[in-house]
N, CA and C of each residue as an Amber inpcrd file, in Angstrom:
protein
   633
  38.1420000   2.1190000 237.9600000  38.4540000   1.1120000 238.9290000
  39.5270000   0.2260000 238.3810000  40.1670000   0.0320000 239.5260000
  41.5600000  -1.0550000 238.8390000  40.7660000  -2.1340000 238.3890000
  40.9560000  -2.7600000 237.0510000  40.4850000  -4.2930000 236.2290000
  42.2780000  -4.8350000 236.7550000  41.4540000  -5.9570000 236.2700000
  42.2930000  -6.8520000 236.5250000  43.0770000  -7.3610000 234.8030000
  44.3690000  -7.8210000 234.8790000  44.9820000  -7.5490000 233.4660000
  44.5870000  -8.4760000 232.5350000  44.0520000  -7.7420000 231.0780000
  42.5690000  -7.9070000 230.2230000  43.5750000  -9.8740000 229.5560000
  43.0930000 -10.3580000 229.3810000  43.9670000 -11.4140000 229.1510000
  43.9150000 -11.4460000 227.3800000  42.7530000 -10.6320000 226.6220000
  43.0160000 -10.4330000 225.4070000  44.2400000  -9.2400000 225.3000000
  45.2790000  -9.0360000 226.1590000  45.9400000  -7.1270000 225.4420000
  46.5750000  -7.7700000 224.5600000  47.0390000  -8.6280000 223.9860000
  48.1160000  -8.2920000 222.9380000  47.0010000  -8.0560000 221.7960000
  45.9500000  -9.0550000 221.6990000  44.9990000  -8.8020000 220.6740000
  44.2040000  -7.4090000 220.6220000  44.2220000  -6.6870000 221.6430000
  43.4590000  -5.8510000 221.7950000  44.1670000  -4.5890000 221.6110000
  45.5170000  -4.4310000 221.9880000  46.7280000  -3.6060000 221.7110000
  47.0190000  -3.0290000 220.0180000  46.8380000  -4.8480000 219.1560000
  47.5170000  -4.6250000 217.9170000  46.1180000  -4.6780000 216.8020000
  44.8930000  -4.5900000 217.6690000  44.1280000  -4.4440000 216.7180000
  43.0790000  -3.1320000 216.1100000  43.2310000  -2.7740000 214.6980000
  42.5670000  -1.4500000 214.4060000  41.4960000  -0.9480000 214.2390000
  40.5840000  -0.4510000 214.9690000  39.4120000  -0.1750000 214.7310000
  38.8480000   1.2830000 214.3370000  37.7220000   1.7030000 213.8750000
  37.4050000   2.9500000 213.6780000  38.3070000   3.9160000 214.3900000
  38.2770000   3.7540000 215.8770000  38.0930000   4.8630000 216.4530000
  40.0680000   4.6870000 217.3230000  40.7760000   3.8640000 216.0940000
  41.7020000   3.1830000 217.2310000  42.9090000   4.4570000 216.1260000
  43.8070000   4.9850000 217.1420000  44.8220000   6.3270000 216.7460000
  45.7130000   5.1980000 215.9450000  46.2610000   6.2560000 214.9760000
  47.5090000   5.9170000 213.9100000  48.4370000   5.6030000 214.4700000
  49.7760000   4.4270000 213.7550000  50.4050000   3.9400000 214.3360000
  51.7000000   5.2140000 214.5240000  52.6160000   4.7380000 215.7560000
  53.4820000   5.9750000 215.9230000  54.8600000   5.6250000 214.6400000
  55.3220000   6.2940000 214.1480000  56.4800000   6.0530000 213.6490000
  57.5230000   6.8680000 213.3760000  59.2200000   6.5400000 213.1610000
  60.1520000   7.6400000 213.3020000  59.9340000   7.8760000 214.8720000
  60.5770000   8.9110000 214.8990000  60.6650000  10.1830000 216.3910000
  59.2940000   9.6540000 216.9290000  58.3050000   9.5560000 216.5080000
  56.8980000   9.0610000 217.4060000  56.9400000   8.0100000 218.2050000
  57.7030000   6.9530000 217.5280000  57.5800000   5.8060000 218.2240000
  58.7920000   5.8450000 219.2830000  60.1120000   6.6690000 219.3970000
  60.9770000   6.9850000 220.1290000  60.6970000   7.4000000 221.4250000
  59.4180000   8.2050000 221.1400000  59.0630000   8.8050000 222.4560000
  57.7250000   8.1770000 222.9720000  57.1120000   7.0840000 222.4200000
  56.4200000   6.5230000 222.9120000  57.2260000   5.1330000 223.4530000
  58.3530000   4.8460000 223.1390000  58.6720000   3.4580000 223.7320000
  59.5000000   4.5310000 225.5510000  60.2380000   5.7770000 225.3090000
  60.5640000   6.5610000 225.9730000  59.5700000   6.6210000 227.3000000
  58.9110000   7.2310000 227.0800000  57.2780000   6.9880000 228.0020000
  57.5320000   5.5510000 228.4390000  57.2230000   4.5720000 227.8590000
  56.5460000   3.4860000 228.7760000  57.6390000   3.3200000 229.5920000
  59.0990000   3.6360000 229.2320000  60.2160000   3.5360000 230.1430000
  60.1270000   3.7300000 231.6320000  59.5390000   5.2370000 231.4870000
  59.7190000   6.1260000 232.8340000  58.5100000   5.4610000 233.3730000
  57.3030000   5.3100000 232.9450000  56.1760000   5.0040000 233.5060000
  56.6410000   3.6280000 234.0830000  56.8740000   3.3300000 233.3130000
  57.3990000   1.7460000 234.5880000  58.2720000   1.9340000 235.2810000
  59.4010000   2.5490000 235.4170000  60.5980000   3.0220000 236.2870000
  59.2960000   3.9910000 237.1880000  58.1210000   4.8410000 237.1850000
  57.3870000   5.3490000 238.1840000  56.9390000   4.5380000 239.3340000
  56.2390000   3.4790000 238.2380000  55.4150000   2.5690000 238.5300000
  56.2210000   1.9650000 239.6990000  57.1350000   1.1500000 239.2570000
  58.2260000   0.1250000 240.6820000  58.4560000   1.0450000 241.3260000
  59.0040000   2.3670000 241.3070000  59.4720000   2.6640000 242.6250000
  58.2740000   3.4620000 243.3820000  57.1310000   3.3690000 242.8000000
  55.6360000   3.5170000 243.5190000  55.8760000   2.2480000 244.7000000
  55.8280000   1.2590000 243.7220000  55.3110000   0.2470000 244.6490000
  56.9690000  -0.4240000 245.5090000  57.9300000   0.3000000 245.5530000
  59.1070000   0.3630000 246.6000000  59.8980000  -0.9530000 246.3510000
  59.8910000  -1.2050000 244.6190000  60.4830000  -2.2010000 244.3240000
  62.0150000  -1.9460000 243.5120000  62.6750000  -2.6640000 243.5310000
  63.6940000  -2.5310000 242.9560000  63.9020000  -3.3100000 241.8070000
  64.8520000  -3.5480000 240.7050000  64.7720000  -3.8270000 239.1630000
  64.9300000  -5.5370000 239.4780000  65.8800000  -5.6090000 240.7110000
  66.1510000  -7.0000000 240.9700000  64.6350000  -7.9870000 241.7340000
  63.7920000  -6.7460000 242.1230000  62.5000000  -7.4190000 242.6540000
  61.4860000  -7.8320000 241.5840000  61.3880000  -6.7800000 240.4160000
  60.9610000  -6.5130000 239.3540000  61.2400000  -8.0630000 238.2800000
  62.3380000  -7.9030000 238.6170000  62.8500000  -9.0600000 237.5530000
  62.9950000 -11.1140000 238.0280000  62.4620000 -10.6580000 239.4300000
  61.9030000 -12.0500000 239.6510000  60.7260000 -12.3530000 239.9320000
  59.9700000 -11.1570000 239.8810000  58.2180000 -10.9620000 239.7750000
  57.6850000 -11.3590000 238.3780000  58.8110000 -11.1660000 237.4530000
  58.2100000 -11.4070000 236.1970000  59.6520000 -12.2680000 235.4420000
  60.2490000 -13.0060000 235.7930000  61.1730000 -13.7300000 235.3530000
  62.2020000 -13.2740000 234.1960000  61.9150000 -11.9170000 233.9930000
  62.7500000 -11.1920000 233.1650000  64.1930000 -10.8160000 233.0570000
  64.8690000 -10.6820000 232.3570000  66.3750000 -10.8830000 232.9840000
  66.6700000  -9.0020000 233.6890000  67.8300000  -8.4890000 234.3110000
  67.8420000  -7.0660000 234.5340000  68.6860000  -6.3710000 233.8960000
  69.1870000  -6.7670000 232.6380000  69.7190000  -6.4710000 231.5160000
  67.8830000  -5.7040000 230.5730000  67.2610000  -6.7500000 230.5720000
  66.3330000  -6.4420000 229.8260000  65.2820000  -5.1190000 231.0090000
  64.9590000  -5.2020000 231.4000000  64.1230000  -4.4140000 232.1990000
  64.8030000  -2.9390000 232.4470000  66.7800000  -3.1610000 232.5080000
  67.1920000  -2.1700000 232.6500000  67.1880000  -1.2560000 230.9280000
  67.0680000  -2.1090000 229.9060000  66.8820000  -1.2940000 228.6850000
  65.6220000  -0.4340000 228.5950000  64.7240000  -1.7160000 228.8770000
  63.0240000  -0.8970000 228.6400000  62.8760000   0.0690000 229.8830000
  63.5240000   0.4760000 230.6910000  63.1740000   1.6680000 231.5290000
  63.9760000   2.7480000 230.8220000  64.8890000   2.3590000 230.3730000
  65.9600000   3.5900000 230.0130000  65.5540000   3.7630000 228.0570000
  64.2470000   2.9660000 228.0200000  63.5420000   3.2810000 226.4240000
  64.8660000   2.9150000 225.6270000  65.1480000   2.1150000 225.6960000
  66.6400000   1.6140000 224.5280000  66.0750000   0.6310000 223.9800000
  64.8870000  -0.0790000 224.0320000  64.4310000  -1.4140000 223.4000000
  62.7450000  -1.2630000 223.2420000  62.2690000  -1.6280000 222.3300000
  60.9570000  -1.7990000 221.9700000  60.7560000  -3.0670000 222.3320000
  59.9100000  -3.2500000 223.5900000  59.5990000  -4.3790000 224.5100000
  58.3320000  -4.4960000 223.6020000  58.2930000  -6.1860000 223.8440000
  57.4700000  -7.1490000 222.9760000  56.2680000  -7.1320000 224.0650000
  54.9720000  -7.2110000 223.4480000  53.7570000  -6.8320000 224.2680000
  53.6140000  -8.0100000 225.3890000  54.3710000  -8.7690000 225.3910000
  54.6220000 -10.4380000 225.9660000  54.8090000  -9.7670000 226.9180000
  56.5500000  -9.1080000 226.9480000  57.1130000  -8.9190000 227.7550000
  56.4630000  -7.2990000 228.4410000  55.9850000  -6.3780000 228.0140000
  54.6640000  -5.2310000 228.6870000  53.6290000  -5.8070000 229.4920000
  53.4220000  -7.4160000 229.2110000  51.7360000  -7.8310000 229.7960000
  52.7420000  -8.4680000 230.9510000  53.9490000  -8.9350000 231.1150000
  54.5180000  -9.4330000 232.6190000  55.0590000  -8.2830000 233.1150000
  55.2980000  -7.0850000 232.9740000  55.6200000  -5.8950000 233.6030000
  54.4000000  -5.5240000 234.2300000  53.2280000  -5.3990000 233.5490000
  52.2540000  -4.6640000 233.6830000  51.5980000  -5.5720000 235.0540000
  51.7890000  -7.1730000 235.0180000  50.8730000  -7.7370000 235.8850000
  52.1480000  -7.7050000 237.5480000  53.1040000  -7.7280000 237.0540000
  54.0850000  -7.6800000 238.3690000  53.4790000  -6.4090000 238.9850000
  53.5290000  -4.8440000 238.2360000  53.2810000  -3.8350000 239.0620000
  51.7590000  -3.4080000 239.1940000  50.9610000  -4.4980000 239.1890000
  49.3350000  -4.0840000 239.6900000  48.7990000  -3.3430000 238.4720000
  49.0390000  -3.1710000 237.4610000  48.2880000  -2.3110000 236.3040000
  47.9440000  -2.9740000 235.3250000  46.7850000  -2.2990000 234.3000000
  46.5870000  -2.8130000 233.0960000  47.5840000  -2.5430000 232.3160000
  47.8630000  -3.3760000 231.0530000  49.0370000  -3.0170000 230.4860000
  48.7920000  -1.8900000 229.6870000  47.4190000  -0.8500000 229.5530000
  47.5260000   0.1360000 228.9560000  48.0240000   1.5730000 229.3930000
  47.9870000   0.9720000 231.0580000  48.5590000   2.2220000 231.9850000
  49.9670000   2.2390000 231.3020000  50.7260000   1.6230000 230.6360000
  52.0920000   1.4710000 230.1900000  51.8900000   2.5200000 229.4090000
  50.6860000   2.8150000 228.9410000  50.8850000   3.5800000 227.1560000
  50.3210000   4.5690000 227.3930000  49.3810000   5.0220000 228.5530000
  48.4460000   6.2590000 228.6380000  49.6720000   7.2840000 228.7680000
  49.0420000   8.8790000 228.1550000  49.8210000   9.9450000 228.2640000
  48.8490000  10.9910000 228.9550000  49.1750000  11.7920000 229.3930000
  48.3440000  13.0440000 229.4930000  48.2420000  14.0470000 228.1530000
  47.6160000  14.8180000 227.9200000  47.6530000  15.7480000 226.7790000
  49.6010000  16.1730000 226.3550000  49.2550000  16.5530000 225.2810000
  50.9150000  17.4530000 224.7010000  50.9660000  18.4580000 225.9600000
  52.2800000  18.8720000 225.3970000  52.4850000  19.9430000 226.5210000
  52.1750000  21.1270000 226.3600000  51.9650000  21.8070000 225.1360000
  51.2250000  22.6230000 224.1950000  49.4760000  22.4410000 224.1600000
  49.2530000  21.4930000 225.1620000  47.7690000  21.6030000 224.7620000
  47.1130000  20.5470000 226.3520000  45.7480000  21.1130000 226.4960000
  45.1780000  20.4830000 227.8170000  44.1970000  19.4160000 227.4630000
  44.3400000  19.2330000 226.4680000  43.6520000  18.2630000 225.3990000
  43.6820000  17.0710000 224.9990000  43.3530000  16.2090000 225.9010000
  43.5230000  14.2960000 225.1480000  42.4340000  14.3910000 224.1860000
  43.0160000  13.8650000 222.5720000  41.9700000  13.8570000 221.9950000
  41.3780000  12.3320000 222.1760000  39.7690000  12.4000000 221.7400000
  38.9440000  10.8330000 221.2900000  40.0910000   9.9380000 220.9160000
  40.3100000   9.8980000 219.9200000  41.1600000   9.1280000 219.0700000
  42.2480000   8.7410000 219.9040000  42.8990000   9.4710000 221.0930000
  44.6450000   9.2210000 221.2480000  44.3730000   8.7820000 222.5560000
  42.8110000   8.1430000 222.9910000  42.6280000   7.1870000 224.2570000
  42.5720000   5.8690000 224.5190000  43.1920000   4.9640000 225.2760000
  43.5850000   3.9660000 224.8540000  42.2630000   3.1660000 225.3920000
  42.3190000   2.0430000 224.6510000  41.0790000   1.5110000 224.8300000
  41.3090000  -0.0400000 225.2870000  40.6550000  -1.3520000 225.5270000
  40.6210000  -2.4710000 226.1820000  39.5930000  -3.1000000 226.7340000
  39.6300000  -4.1170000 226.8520000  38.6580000  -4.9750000 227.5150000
  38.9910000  -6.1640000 228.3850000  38.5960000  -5.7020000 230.0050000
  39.2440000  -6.4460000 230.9130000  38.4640000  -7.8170000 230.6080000
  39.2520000  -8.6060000 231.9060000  38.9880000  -9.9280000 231.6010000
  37.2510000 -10.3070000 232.2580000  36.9130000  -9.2270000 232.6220000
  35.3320000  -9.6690000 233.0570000  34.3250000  -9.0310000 231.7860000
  35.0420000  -8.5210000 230.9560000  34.0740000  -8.1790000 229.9120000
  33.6290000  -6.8240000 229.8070000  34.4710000  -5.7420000 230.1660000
  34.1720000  -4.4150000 230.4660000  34.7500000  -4.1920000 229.7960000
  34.7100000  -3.0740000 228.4060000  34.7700000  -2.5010000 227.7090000
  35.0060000  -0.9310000 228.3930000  36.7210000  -0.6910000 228.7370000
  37.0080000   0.0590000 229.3110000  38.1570000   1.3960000 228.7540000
  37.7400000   3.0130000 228.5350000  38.6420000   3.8570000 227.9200000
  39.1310000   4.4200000 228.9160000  40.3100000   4.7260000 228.5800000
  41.7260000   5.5290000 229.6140000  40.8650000   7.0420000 229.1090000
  40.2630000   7.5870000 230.1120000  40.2710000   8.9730000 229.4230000
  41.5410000  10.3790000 229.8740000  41.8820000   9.8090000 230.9520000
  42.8470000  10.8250000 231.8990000  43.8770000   9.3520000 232.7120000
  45.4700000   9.9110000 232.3010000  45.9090000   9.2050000 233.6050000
  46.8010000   9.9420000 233.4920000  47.2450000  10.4290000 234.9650000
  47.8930000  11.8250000 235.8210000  49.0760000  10.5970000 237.0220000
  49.6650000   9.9980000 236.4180000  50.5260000   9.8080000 237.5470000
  51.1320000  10.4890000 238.7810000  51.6640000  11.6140000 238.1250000
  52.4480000  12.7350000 238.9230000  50.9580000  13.3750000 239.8810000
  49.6360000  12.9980000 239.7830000  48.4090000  13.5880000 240.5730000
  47.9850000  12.2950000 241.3640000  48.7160000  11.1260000 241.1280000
  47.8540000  10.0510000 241.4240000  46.6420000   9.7220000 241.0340000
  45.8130000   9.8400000 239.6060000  44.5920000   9.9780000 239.4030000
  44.3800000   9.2750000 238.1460000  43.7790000   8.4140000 237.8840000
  43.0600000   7.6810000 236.8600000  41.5870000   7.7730000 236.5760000
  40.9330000   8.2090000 235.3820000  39.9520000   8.3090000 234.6380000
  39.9620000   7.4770000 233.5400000  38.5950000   6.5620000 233.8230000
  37.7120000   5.9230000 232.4140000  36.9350000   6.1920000 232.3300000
  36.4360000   5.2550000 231.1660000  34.9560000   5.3570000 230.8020000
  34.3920000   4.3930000 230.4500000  33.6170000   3.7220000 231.5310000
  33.4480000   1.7450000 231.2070000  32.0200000   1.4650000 230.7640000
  32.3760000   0.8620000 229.7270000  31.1010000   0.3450000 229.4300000
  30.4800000  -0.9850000 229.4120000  29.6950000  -1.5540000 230.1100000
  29.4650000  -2.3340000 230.4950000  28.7470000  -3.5200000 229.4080000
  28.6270000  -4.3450000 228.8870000  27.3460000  -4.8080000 228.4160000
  26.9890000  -6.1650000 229.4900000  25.6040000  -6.4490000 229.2260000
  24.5130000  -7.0620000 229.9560000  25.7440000  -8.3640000 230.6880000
  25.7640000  -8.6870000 231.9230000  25.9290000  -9.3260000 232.7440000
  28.0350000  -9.7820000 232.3780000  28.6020000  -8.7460000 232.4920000
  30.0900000  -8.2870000 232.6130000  30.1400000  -7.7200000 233.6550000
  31.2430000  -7.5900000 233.9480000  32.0100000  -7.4250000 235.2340000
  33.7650000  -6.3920000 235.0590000  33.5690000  -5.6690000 235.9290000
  35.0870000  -5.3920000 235.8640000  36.5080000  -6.3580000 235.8260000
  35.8440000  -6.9430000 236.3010000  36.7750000  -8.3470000 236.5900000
  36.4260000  -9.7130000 237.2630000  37.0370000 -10.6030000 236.7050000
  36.3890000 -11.7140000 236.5230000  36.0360000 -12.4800000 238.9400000
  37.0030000 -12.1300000 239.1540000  37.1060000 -11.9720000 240.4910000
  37.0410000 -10.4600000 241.4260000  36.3380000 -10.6650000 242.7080000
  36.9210000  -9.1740000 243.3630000  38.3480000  -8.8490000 243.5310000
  38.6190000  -7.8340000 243.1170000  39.9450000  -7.1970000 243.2190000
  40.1880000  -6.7020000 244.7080000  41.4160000  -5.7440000 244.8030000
  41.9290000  -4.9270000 246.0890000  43.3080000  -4.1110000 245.9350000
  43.1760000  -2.9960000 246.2510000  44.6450000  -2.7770000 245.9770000
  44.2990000  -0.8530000 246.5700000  45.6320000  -0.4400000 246.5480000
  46.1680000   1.1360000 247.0300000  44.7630000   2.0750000 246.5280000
  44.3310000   2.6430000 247.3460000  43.7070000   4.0640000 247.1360000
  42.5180000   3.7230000 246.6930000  41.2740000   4.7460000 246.6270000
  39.6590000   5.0940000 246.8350000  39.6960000   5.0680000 245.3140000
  38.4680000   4.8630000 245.1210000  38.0640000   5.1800000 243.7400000
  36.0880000   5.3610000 243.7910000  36.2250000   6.2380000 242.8090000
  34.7360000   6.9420000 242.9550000  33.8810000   6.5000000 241.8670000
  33.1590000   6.2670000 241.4590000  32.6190000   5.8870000 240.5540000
  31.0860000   6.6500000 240.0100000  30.6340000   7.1460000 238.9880000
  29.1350000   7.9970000 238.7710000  28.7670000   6.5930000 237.3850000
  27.5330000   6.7460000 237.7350000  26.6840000   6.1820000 236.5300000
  26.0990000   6.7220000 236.2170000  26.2760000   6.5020000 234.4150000
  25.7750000   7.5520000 234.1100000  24.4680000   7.0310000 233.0690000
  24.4850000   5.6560000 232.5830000  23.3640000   4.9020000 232.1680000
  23.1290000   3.6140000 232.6180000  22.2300000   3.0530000 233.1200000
  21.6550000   1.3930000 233.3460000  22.0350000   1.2780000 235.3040000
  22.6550000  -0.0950000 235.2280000  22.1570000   0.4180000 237.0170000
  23.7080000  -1.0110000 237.1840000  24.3980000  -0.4800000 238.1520000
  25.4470000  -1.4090000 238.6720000  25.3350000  -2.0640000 240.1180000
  25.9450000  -3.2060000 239.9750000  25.9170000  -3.9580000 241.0290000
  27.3470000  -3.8990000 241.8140000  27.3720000  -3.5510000 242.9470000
  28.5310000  -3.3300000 243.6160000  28.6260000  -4.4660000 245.1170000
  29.6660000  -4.8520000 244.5610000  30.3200000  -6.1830000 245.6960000
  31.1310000  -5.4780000 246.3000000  30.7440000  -5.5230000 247.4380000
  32.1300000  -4.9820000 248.5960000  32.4920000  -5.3850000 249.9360000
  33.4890000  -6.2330000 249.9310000  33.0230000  -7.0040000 251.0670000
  32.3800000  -8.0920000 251.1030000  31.5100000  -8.4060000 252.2790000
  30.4030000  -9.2440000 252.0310000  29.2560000  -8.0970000 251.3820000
  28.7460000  -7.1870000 251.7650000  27.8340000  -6.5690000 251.0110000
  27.8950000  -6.4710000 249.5910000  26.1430000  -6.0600000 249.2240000
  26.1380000  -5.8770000 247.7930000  25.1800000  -4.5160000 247.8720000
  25.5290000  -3.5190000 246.6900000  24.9780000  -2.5510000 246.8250000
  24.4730000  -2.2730000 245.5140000  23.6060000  -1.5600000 244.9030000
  22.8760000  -1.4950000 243.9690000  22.9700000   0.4170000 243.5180000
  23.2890000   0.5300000 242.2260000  23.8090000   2.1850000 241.5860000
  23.0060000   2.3920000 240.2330000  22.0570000   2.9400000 240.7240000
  21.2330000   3.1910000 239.1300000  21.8040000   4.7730000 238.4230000
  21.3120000   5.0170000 237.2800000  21.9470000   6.2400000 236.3910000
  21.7360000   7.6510000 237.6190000  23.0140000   8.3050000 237.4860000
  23.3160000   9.4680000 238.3980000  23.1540000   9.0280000 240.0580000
  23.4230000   7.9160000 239.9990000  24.1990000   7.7840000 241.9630000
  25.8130000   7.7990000 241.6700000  26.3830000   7.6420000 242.6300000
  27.3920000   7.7420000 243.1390000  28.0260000   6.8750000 243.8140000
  29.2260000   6.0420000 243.7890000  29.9290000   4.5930000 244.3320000
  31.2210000   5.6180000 244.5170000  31.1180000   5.4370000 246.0320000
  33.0580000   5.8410000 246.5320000  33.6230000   4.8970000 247.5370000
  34.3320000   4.0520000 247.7780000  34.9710000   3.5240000 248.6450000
  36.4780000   3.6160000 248.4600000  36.7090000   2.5500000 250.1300000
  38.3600000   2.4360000 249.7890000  38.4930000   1.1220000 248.6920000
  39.4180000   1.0690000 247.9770000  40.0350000   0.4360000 246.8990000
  40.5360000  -1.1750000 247.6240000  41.1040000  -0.4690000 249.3190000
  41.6160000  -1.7870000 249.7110000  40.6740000  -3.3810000 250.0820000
  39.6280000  -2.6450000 249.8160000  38.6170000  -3.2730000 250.2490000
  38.0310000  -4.4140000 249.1590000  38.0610000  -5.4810000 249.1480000
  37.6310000  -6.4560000 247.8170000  36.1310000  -5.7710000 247.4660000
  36.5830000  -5.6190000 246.0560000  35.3310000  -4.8510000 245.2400000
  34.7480000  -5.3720000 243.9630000  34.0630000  -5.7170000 243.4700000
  33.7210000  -6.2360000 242.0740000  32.4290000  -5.4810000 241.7510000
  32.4410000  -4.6310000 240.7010000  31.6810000  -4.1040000 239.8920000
  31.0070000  -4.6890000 238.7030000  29.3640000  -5.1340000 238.5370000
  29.0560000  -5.8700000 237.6840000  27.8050000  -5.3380000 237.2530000
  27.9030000  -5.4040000 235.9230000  26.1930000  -5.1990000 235.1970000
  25.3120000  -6.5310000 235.1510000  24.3850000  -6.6340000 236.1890000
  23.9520000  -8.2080000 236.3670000  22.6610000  -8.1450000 235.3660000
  21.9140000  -6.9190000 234.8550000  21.1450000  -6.5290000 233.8460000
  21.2350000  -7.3050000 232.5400000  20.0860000  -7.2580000 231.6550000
  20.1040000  -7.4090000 230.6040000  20.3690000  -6.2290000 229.6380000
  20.4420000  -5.0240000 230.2430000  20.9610000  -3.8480000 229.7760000
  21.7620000  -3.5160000 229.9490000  22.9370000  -2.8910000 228.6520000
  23.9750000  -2.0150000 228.9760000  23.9700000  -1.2880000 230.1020000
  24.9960000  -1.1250000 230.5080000  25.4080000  -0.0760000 231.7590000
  26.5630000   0.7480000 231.2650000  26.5550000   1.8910000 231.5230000
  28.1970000   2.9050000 231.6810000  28.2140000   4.0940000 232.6830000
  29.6640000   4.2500000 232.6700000  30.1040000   5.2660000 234.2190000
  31.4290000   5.5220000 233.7820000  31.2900000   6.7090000 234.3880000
  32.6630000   7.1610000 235.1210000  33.6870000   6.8330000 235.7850000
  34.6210000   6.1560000 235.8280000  35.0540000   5.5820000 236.9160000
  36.9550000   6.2860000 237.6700000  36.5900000   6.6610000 238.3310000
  37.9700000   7.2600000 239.0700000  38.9550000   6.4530000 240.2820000
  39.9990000   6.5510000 239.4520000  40.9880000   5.8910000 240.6230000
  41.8290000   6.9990000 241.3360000  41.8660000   6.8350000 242.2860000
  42.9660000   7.8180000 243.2910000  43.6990000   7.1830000 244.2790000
  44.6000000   7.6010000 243.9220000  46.1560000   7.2930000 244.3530000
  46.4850000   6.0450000 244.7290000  46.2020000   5.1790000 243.9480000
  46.3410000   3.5290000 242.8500000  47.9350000   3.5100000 242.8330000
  48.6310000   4.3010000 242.0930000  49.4580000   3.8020000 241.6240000
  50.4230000   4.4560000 243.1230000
């Protein structure tokens, strides 16, 4: 489900944990600043914007925005977290890849990880731009939220639980998802997902055609 943008990412971006992938460097980091280029050059002209719309959504100059699309500059996570909130995404959608091209394989390690601003402890496991399709894996702890407010935005998203039991705001309704139900609606619809429990909760969560 779209979170809303985690207000810890720079801390959460530059910090290393067990399970957090090696830093890129040389040719690695070339084609990872490369990537976030196009993905944001996807991203705006998803949402039918232009560099000059882009650049007063986020006060950026179009000198600069025109480098970081064309990957000529290693943009400062400052300047990724006002890209990321102009075009509706977390700023890790900037960094998600699909597997090598040699392989169908995202490993553990090379998934990006975060924690939105409602306290959801959330992994990129799949993001398929060119499919329209986003996969996590959220984990909830006791009385967090996807986001701190209901959200809304482009395309359905499905959701499975797969431990503890979720609370689903939609609308005025509230609906209740214990382990192995099923949550699908439209996206446009104000939604807030919350573990109101004293127990962990986690799920599946699928976005379609978001971006």
């Amino acid at each position: 489900m779209q979170a809303s943008t985690p207000t810890s990412a720079d801390a959460t971006a530059t910090s290393a944990g067990p399970d957090a992938a090696p830093m890129p460097d040389g040719d690695d980091l070339d084609a990872v600043v490369a990537g976030i280029g196009e993905r944001i050059r996807a991203l705006r002209q998803k949402n039918e914007l232009t560099l000059q719309d882009l650049a007063e959504r986020t006060s950026l100059s179009l000198s600069m925005l025109s480098t970081v699309e064309r990957g000529r500059t290693t943009a400062s996570l400052g300047t990724l977290h006002a890209i990321a909130r102009a075009l509706g995404v977390q700023i890790t959608t900037l960094f998600a890849q699909s597997g090598a091209d040699d392989s169908p394989i995202v490993e553990f390690r090379d998934q990006i990880r975060d924690v939105t601003d409602g306290g959801l402890h959330r992994r990129t496991a799949a993001y398929r731009a060119d499919l329209g399709i986003e996969v996590y894996v959220d984990d909830f702890d006791p009385h967090t939220s996807h986001a701190r407010t209901p959200s809304q935005h482009p395309g359905d998203e499905i959701g499975v639980v797969l431990e503890g039991e979720l609370e689903l705001q939609l609308g005025g309704e509230i609906f209740s998802a214990a382990a192995g139900d099923v949550a699908q609606f439209s996206a446009r619809r104000a939604h807030l997902v919350s573990n109101v429990s004293d127990r962990p909760a986690r799920a599946v969560w699928i976005n379609l055609r978001r971006l």
